[in-house]
C-alpha positions as CSV (number, residue, x, y, z in Angstrom):
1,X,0.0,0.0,0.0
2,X,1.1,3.5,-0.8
3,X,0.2,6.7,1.6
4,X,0.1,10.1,0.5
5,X,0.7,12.6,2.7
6,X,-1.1,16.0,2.0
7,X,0.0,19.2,4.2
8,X,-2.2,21.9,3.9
9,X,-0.8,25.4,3.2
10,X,-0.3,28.2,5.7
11,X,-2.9,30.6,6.3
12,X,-2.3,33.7,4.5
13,X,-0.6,36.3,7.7
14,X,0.8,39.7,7.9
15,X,2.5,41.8,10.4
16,X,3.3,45.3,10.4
17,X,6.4,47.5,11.5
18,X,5.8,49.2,13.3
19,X,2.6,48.3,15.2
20,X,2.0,51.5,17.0
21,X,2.5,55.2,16.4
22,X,0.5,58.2,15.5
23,X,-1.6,60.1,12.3
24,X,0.6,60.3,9.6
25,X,3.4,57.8,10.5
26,X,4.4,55.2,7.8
27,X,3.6,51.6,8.6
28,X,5.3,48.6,6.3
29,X,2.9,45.6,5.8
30,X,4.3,42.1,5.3
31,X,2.3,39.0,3.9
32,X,2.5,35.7,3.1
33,X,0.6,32.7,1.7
34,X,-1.8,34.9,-0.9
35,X,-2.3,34.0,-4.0
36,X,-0.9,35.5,-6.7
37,X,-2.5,37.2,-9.4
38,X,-5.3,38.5,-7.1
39,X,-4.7,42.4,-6.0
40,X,-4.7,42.8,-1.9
41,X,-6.6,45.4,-0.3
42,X,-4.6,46.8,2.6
43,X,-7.4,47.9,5.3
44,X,-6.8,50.8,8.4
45,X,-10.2,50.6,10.2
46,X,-12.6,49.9,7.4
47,X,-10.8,52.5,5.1
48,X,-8.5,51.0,2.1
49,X,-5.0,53.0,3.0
50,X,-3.4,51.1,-0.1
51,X,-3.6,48.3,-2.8
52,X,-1.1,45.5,-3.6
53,X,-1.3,44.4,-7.6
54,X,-1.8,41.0,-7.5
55,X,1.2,40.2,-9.9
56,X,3.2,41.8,-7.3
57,X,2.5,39.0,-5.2
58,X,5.6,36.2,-4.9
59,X,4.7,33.0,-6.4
60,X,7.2,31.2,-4.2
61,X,5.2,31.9,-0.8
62,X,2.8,34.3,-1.7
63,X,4.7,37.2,-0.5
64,X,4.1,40.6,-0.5
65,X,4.8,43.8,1.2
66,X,3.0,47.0,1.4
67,X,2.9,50.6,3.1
68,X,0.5,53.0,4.6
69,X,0.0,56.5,6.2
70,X,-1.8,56.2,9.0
71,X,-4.8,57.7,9.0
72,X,-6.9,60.2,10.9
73,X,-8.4,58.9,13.7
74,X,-9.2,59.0,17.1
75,X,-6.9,57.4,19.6
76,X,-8.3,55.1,21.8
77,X,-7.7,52.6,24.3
78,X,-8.1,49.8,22.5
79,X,-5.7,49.2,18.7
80,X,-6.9,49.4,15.6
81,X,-7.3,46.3,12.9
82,X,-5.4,46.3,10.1
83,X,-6.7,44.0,7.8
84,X,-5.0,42.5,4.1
85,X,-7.7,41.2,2.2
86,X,-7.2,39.4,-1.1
87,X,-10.3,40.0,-3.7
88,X,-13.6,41.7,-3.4
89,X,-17.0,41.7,-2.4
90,X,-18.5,38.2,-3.2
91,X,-15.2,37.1,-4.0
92,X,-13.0,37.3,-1.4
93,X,-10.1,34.7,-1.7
94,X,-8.8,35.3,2.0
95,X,-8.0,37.7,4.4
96,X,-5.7,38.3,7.3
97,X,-5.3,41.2,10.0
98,X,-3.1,43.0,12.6
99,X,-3.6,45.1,14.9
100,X,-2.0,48.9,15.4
101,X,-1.9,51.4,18.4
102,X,-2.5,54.9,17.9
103,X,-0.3,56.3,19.8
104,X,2.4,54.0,21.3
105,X,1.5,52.9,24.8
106,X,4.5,54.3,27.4
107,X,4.8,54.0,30.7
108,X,7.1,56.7,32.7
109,X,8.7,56.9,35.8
110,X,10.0,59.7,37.7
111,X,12.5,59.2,39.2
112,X,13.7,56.1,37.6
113,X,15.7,55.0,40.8
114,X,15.6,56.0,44.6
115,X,15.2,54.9,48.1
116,X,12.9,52.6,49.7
117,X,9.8,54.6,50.4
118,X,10.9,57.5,47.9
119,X,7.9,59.4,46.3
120,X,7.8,58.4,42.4
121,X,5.4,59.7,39.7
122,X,4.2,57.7,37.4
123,X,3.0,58.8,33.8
124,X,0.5,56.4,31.4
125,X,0.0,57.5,27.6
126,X,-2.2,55.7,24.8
127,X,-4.1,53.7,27.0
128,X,-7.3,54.5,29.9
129,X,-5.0,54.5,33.0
């Protein structure tokens, strides 16, 4: 008897660089598994920031990558979804998403070193503290 072992592709994935900043930074998008031939939609919270031509999609791991301005938008406690999706309307081959803070979450602290029972301030930005 003969077996055949089938392993089933990768889902398609992106990430982005950087994944947090503020309106009008530059984010890179990276992707892999699509299918070529089919153009990408590049998604910022339900908005298409950019477009990636399907022949510019690598046949050897359906590679791609992408950038964007970030747009407008409130910032909130909670990131925004950044979604690559590959077709259109009724025919949407596949999509993947990652997710990007608006701003950067930091956490300060004033003074950084001290005594034991040493008053310290502490300072919280891009999230509900």
């Amino acid at each position: 008897p003969v077996a055949w072992l089938s392993a089933a592709a990768p889902p398609p994935a992106i990430t982005l660089s950087p994944t947090c900043g503020g309106v009008g930074a530059t984010v890179q998008v990276s992707g892999s598994s699509f299918l070529p031939g089919t153009d990408i939609s590049i998604i910022f919270d339900s908005t298409t920031v950019a477009t990636v031509k399907g022949a510019d999609i690598s046949a050897a791991g359906g590679t791609f990558t992408a950038s964007f301005v970030v747009p407008t938008r409130p910032q909130r406690g909670t990131p925004y979804t950044v979604t690559a999706q590959e077709g259109s309307g009724e025919f949407v081959i596949a999509t993947a998403s990652a997710f990007f803070s608006l701003p950067c979450v930091s956490l300060t602290l004033n003074p950084t070193c001290g005594r034991s029972g040493d008053p310290v301030a502490v300072h919280g930005a891009g999230q509900h503290f």
